[in-house]
C-alpha positions as CSV (number, residue, x, y, z in Angstrom):
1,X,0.0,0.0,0.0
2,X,1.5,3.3,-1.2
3,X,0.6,6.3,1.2
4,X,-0.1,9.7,-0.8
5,X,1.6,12.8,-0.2
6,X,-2.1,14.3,0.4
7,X,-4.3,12.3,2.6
8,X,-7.8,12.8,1.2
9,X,-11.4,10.9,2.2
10,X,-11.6,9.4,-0.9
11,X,-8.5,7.4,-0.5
12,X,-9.2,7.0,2.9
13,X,-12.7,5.5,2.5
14,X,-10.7,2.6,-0.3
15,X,-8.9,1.5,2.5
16,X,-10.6,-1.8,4.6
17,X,-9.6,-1.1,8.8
18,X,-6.5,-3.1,8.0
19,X,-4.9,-1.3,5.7
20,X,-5.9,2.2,7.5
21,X,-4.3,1.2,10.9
22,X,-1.1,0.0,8.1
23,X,-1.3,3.7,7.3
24,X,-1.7,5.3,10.5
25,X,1.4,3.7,11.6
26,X,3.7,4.9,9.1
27,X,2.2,8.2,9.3
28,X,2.2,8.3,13.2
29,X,6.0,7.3,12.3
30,X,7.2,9.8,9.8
31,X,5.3,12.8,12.2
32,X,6.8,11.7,15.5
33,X,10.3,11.1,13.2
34,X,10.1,15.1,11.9
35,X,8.5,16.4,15.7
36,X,11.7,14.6,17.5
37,X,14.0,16.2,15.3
38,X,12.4,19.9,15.6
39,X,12.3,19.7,19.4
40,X,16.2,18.8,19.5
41,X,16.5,21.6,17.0
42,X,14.6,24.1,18.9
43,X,14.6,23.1,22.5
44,X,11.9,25.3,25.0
45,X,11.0,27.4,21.6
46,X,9.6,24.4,19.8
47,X,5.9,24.8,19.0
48,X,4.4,22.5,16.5
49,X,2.1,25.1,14.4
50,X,5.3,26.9,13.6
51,X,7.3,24.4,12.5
52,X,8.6,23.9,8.7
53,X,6.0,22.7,6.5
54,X,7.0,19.2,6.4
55,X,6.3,18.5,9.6
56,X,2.8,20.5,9.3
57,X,1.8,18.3,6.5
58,X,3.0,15.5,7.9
59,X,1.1,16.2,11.3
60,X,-2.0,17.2,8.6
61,X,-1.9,13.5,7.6
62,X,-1.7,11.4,10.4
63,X,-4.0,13.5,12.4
64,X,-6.6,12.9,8.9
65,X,-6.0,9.5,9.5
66,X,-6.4,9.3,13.4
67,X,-9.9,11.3,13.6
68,X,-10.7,8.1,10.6
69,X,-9.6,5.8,12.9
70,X,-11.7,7.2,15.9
71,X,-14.9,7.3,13.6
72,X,-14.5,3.6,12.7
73,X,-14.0,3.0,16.2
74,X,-10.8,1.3,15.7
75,X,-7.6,1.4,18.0
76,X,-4.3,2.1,16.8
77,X,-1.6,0.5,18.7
78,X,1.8,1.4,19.8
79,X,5.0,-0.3,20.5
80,X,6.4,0.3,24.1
81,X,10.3,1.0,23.9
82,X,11.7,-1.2,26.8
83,X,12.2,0.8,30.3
84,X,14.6,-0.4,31.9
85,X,14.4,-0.4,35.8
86,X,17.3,0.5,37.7
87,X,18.3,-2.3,40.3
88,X,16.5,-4.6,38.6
89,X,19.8,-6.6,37.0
C-alpha cells in the first residue's frame, strides 16, 4: 500500500480497517520522526504550528487519518520502547 503525499477521504474510504491502521502507523511514524528532530533543534521554543512545512503536513496526515480511525471505532496501537528499571539486573 503506497501512502499519498495528500491524505484525502476518498483514499481514505478505499482502504478496509487493515490497511488504514497500516497507514496510521507509518504516518504516526514519519510525524513523530520530523517532531523529534524539531524539538532537538529548537529546544523550550519548539511549538508545533510553527514548525517547517514538512512537519505541518506531515502532522496534517496522520491527524486525517487518526480522527478516521476514531470514527470507525478502531484502535491504533503502539509499541512500548523497553524501560529499563534501575536495580532490577
Amino acid at each position: 500500500m503506497r501512502v499519498p503525499e495528500h491524505v484525502t477521504s476518498a483514499w481514505m474510504d478505499s482502504l478496509d480497517d487493515g490497511d488504514l491502521l497500516t497507514a496510521e502507523s507509518r504516518l504516526h511514524t514519519a510525524f513523530s520522526t520530523l517532531e523529534t528532530e524539531q524539538r532537538s533543534l529548537r529546544g523550550q521554543s519548539y511549538q508545533l504550528l510553527r514548525g517547517p512545512a514538512e512537519l505541518l503536513a506531515a502532522w496534517a496526515n496522520w491527524s486525517r487519518v487518526s480522527t478516521e480511525i476514531r470514527e470507525r471505532r478502531l484502535h491504533a496501537r503502539r509499541r512500548r520502547s523497553a524501560v529499563r528499571v534501575r536495580g532490577a539486573d
